[in-house]
C-alpha positions as CSV (number, residue, x, y, z in Angstrom):
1,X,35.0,30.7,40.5
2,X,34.3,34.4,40.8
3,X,31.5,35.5,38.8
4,X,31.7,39.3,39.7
5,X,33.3,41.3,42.8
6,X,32.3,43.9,44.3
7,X,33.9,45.7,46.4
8,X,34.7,49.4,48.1
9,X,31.1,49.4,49.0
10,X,29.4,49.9,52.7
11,X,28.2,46.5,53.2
12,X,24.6,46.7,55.3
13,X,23.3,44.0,57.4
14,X,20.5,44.1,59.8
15,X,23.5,44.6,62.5
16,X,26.1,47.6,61.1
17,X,27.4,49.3,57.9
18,X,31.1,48.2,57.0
19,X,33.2,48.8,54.2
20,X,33.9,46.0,52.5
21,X,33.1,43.3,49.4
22,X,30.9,40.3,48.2
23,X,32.1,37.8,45.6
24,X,29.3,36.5,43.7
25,X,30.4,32.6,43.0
26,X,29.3,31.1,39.0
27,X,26.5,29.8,40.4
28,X,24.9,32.6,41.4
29,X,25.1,32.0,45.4
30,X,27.3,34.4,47.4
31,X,31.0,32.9,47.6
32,X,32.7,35.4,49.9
33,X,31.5,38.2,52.5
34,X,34.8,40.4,53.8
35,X,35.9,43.4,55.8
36,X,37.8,46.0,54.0
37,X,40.2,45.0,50.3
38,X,39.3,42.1,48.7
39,X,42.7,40.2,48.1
40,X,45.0,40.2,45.1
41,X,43.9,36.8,44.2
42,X,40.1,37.3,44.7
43,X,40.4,40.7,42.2
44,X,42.6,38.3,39.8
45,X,40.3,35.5,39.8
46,X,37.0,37.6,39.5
47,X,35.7,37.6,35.9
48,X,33.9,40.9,36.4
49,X,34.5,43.2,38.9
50,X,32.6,46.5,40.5
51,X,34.2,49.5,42.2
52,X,31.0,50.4,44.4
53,X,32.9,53.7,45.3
54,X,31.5,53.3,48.9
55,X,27.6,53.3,47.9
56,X,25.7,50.6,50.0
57,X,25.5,47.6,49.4
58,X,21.9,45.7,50.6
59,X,20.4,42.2,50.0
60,X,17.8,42.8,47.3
61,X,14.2,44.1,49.2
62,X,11.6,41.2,49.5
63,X,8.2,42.8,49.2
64,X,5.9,40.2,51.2
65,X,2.8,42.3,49.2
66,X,1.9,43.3,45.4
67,X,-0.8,42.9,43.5
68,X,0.7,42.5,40.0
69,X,-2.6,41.8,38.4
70,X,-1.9,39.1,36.1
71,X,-3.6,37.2,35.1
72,X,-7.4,39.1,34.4
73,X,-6.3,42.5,34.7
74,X,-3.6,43.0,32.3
75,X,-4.3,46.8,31.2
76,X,-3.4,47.8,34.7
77,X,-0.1,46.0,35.1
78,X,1.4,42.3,34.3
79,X,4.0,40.0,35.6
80,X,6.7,41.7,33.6
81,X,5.7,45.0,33.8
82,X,5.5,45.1,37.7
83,X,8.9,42.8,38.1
84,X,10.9,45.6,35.3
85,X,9.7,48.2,37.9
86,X,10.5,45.7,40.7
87,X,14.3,45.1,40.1
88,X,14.8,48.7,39.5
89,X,13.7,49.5,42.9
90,X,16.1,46.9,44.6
91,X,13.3,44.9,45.0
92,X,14.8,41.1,44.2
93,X,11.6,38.9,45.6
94,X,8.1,39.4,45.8
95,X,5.1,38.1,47.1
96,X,1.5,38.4,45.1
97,X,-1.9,38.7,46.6
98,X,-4.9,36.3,45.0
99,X,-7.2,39.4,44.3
100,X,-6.6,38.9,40.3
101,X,-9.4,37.4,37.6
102,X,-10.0,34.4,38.4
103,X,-9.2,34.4,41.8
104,X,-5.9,32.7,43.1
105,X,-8.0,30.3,45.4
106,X,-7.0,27.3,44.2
107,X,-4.1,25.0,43.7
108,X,-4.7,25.3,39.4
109,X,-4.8,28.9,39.9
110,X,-1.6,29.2,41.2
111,X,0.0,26.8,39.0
112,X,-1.0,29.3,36.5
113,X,0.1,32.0,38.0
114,X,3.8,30.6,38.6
115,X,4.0,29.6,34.9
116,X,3.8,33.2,33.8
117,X,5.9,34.2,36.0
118,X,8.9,31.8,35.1
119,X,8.4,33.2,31.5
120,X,8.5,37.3,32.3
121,X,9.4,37.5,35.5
122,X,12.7,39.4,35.9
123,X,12.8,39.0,40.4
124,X,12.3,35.7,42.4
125,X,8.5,35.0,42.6
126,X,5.7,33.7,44.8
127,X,1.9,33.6,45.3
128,X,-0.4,33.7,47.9
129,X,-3.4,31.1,48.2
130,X,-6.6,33.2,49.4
131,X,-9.2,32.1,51.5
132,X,-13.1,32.2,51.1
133,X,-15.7,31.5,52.8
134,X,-16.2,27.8,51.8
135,X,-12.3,26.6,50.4
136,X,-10.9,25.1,53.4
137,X,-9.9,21.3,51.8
138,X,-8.0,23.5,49.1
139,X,-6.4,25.3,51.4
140,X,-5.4,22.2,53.5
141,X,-4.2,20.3,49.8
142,X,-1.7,23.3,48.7
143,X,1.7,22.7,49.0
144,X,3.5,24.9,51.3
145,X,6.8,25.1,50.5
146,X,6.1,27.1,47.1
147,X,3.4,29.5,48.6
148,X,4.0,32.1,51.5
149,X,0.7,31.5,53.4
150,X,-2.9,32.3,53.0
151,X,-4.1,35.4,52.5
152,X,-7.1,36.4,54.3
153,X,-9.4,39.3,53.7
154,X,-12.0,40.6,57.0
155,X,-12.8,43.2,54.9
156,X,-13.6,43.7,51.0
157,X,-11.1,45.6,49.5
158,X,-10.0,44.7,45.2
159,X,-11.5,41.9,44.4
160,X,-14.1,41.2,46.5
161,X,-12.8,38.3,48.3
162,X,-14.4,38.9,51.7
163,X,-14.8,36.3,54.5
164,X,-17.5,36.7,56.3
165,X,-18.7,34.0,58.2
166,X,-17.3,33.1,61.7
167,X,-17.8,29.7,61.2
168,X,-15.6,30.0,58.1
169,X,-12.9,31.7,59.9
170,X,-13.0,29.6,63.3
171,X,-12.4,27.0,61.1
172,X,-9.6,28.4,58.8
173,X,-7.8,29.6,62.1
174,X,-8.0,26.3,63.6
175,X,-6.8,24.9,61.0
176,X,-4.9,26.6,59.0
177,X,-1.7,24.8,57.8
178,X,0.5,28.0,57.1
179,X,0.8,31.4,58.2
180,X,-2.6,33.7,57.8
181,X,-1.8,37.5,56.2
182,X,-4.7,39.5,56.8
183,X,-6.6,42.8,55.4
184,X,-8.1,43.7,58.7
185,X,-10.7,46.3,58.4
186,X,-14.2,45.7,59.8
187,X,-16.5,45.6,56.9
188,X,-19.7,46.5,59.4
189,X,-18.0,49.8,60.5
190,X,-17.1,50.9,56.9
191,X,-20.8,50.2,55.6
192,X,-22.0,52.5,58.5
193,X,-19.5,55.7,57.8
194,X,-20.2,55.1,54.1
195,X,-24.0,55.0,54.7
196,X,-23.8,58.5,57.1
197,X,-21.5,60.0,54.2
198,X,-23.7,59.1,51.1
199,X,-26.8,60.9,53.4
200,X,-24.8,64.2,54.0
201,X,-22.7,64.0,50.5
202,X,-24.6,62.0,48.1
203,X,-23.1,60.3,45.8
204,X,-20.3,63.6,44.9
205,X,-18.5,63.2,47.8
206,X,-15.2,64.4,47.8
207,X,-12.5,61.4,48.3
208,X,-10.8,63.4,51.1
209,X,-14.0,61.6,53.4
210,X,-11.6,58.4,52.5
211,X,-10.4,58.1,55.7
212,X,-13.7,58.8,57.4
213,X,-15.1,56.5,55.5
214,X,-12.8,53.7,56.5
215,X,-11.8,54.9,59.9
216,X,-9.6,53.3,62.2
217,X,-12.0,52.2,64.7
218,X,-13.1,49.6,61.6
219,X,-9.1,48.6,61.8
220,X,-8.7,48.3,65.3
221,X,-12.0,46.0,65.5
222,X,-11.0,43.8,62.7
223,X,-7.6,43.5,63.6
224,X,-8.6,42.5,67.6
225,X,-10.9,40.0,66.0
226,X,-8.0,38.3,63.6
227,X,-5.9,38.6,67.0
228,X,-8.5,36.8,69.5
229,X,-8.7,34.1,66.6
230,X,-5.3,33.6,66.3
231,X,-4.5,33.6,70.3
232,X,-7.4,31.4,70.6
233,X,-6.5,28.3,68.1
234,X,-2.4,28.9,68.2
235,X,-2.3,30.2,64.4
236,X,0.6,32.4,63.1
237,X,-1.0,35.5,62.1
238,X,0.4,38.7,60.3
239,X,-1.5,41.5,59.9
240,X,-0.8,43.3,56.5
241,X,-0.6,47.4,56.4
242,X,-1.5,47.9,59.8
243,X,-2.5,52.2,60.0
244,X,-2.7,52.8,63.3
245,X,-1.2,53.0,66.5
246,X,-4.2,51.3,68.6
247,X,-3.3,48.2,66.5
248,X,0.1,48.4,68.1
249,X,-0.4,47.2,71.1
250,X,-1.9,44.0,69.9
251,X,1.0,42.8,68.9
252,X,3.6,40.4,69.9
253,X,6.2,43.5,71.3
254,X,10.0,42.7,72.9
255,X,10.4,39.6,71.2
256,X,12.8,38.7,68.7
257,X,10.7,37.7,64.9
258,X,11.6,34.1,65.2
259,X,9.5,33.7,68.9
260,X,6.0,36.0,67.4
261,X,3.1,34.4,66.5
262,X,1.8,37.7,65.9
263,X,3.5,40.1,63.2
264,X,2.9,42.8,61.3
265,X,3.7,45.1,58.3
266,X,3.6,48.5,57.3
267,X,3.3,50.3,53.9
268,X,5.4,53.1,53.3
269,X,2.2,55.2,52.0
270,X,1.3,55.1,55.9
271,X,5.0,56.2,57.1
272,X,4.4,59.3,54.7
273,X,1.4,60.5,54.4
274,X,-1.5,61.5,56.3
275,X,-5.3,62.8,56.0
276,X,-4.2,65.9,55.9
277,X,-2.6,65.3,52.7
278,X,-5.7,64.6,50.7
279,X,-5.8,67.7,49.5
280,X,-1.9,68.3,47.8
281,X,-2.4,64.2,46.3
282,X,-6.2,63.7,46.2
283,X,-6.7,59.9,45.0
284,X,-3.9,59.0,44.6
285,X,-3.3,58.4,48.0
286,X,-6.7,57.0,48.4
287,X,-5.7,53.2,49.5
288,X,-7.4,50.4,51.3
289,X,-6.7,50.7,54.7
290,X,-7.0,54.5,54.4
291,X,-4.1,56.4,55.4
292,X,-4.8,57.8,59.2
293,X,-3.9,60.5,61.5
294,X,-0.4,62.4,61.9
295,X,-0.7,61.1,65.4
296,X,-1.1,57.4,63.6
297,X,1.8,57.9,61.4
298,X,4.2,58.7,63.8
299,X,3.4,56.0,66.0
300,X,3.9,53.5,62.8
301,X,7.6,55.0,62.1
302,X,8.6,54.7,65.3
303,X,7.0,51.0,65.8
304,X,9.6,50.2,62.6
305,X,12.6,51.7,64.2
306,X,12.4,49.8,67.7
307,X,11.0,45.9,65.9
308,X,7.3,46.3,67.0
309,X,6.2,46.1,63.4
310,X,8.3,43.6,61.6
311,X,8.4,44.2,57.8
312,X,7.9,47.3,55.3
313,X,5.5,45.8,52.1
314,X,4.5,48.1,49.8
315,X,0.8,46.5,48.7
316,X,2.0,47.7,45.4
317,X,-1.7,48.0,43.8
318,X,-1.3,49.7,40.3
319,X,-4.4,51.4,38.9
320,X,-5.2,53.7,35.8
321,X,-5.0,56.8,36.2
322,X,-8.5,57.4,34.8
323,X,-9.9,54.8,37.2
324,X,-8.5,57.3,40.1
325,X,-10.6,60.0,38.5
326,X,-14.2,60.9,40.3
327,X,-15.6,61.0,44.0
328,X,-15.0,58.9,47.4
329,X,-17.3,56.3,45.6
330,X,-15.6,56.0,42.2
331,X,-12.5,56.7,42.5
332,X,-10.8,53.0,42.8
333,X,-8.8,52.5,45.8
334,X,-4.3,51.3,45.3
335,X,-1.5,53.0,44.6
336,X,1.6,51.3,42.9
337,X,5.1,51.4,45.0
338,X,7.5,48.7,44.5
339,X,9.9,50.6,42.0
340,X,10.4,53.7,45.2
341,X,10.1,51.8,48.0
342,X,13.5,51.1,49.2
343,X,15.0,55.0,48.4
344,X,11.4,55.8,50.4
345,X,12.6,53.5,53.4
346,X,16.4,54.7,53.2
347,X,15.1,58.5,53.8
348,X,12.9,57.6,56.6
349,X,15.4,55.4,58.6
350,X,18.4,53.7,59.5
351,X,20.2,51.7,56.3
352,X,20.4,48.5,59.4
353,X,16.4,48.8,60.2
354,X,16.1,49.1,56.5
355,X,17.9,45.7,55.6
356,X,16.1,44.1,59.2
357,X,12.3,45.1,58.0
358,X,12.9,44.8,53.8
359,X,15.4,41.4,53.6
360,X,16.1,40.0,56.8
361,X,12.4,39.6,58.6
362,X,10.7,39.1,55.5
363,X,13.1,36.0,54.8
364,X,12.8,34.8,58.3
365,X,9.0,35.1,58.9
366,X,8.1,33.4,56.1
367,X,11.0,30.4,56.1
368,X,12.3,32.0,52.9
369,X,15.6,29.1,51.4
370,X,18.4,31.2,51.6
371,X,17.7,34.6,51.2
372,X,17.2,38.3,52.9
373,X,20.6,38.2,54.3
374,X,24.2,38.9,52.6
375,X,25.6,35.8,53.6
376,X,27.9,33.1,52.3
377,X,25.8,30.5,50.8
378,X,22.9,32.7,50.0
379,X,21.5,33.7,46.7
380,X,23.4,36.8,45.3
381,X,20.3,39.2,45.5
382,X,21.7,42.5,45.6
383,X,20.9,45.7,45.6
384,X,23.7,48.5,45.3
385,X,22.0,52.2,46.5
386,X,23.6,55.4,46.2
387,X,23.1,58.6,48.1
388,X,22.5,61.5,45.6
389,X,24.4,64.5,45.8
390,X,20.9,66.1,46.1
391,X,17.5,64.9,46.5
392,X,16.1,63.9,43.3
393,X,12.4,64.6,42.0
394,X,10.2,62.3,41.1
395,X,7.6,62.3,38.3
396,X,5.1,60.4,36.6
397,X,7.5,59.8,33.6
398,X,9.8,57.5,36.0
399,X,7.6,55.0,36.5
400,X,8.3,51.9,35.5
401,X,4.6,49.8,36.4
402,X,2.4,49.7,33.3
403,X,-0.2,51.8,35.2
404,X,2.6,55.1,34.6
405,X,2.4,57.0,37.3
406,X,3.5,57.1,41.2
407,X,1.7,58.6,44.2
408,X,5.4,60.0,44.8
409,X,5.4,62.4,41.5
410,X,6.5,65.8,42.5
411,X,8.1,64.6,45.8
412,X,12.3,64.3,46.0
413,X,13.9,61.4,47.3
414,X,17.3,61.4,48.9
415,X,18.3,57.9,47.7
416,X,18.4,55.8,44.3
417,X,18.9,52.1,43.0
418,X,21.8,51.9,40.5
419,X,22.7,48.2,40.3
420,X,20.2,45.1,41.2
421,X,21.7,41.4,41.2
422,X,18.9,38.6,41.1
423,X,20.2,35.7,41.3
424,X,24.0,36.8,40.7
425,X,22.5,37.7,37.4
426,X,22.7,41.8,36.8
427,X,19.1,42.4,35.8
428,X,19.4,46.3,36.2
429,X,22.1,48.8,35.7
430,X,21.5,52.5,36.3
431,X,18.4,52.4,34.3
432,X,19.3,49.5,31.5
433,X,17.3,46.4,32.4
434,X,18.5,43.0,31.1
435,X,15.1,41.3,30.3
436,X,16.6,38.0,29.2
437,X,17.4,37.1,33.1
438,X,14.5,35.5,34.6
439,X,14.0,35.0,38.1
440,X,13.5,31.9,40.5
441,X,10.1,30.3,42.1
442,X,11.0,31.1,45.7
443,X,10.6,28.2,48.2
444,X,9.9,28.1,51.7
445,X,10.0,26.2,55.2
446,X,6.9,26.2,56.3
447,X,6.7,26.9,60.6
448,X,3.7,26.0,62.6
């Protein structure tokens, strides 16, 4: 049986754009992909149906990075919170980092974790297992098919989860049962810029040193280190918001994402914004890695468009607004982005590259059951985007995240969300959300 159909809409897949329809089946799994008109019978037979009125029709974004803070730091964002802003940003499925209170660093942890989310969660859910220093037998006891990986961190950033010992991280390399995502920034170099900062500045100075202070000499080091390991013991590594175009050419280039070992991804605060913007946005740009040179950001777009770097995450990391306040020193680091992600991605690129480095990579790098692409079969996580008849402006008062405001406010986007399926279930229509639709625990094929 039909559930809904929906149809007259430009149909994007990693490949082209047609026009065309999707029949979402009772179940919730896409029953029918087609070229052009859907049938007579299909229209009869569809319980509801939508006239897309040729806006583009995606598979719902899978952001492979968020830090929804739940549970432990609830006044800046929660499960719900962050999923509401989620699903009306097209984003279907997302993947959370371990940096919360208490750490997600053990099997209990995330247990806990994925029971508040199948309460309040409106998208498709997972969690990432972190590593320390001395949690290796945890890490070898976690199940794999409900987690993405394990997410390292070779440099402290929220949370203060920092491995530092090479013996710990020959070891987690060697044997690490899953894929490794890792913060690469060299925690030696940043401790040296911050130290030659603090002596000319003191402890006012101003957060446009951000970048100085975590430069990109402390990326490429870190991420050549993580590389070395992962070349050296045969582990599948991907390296989370690379910055810079140095980092590029450690990479696994020219192949299709199903033969790397070696991935990465890319936030869209690096594809738009530079050091020289520091002074128009001040802190709320101020993210961990920093955001790099003009020189750096170019390279990073145009790594996107031709598949060196494989998938677009947002390492949505809301914050109060008050904790952006003060200098380099106290002003926290993060930025929220899941809710503008996708428009953000749309505006910079292709609509194919868009569904390749938001659904389709993200699905198939991390062995994701039947998701990322429009396809028979698949779950029906849509996302229907429309191009406005002008850019639109953005302001604090959009956003969704508990934290209530975006890095975006006052900048105009040529794209918005207007319908988001999870599931087959329609969770937001052009700005209602249905909370009473909860999402799935995502699963996963584990690859060695």
């Amino acid at each position: 049986m039909i559930e809904t159909l929906i149809y007259n809409a430009d149909v994007v897949t990693p490949e082209r754009v047609s026009r065309g329809f999707v029949a979402i089946g009772s179940d919730g799994l896409i029953a029918k992909v087609g070229d052009g008109k859907p049938s007579a019978e299909d229209m009869a037979a569809a319980r509801k149906t939508v006239d897309a009125k040729g806006a583009m029709l995606m598979a719902g974004a899978i952001d492979c990075h968020v830090h929804f803070r739940e549970p432990g730091l609830t006044r800046k964002a929660t499960i719900v919170s962050e999923s509401r802003a989620a699903v009306a940003g097209g984003v279907t499925s997302y993947f959370d980092m371990p940096n919360t209170v208490p750490q997600t660093v053990t099997r209990e942890a995330l247990d806990e974790k994925a029971e508040i989310a199948a309460r309040t969660s409106l998208a498709n859910y997972a969690f990432f297992i972190g590593a320390t220093n001395d949690n290796l037998d945890e890490l070898l006891a976690t199940d794999y098919t409900k987690i993405p990986g394990i997410k390292l961190f070779m440099g402290s950033s929220t949370g203060n989860m920092l491995v530092d010992r090479e013996q710990a991280l020959c070891r987690l390399f060697e044997a690490a049962p899953a894929i490794i995502s890792v913060h690469a920034e060299d925690e030696a170099t940043i401790r040296a810029a911050r130290a030659e900062i603090e002596a000319e500045y003191g402890e006012n100075a101003p957060v446009s040193l951000h970048s100085r202070m975590r430069p990109a000499e402390a990326c490429l080091k870190a991420t050549s280190h993580a590389v070395e390991l992962a070349r050296r013991y045969g582990t599948r590594l991907h390296v989370a918001h690379l910055t810079t175009a140095a980092e590029l050419a450690l990479l696994d280039s020219g192949k299709p994402i199903v033969d790397k070992k070696i991935t990465a991804e890319v936030s869209p605060h690096h594809l738009l914004w530079t050091e020289d913007d520091y002074a128009r946005k001040g802190a709320r740009i101020k993210m961990n890695p920093s955001v790099k040179s003009a020189a750096d950001r170019e390279a990073l777009r145009k790594a996107v468009a031709d598949g060196t770097i494989d998938i677009a995450a947002t390492d949505h990391a809301p914050h109060l607004l008050s904790e952006k306040e003060g200098s380099l020193f106290r002003a926290v680091s993060g930025a929220p982005m899941v809710q503008f992600s996708l428009p953000t991605m749309l505006d910079l690129f292709e609509p194919q590259t868009v569904a390749r480095v938001m659904s389709h990579n993200p699905a198939e790098l991390f062995g994701l059951d039947r998701r990322g692409d429009i396809a028979e079969g698949n779950f029906a996580d849509l996302v229907l985007v429309e191009k406005a008849e002008k850019p639109v402006e953005i302001t604090d008062s959009d956003a969704l995240s508990l934290c209530g405001w975006t890095p975006l406010d006052g900048e105009k986007l040529g794209y918005k969300v207007v319908r988001t399926w999870v599931n087959g279930n329609l969770v937001y229509d052009r700005g209602v959300i249905d909370d009473s639709r909860k999402g799935k625990q995502l699963t996963f094929t584990p690859k060695t």
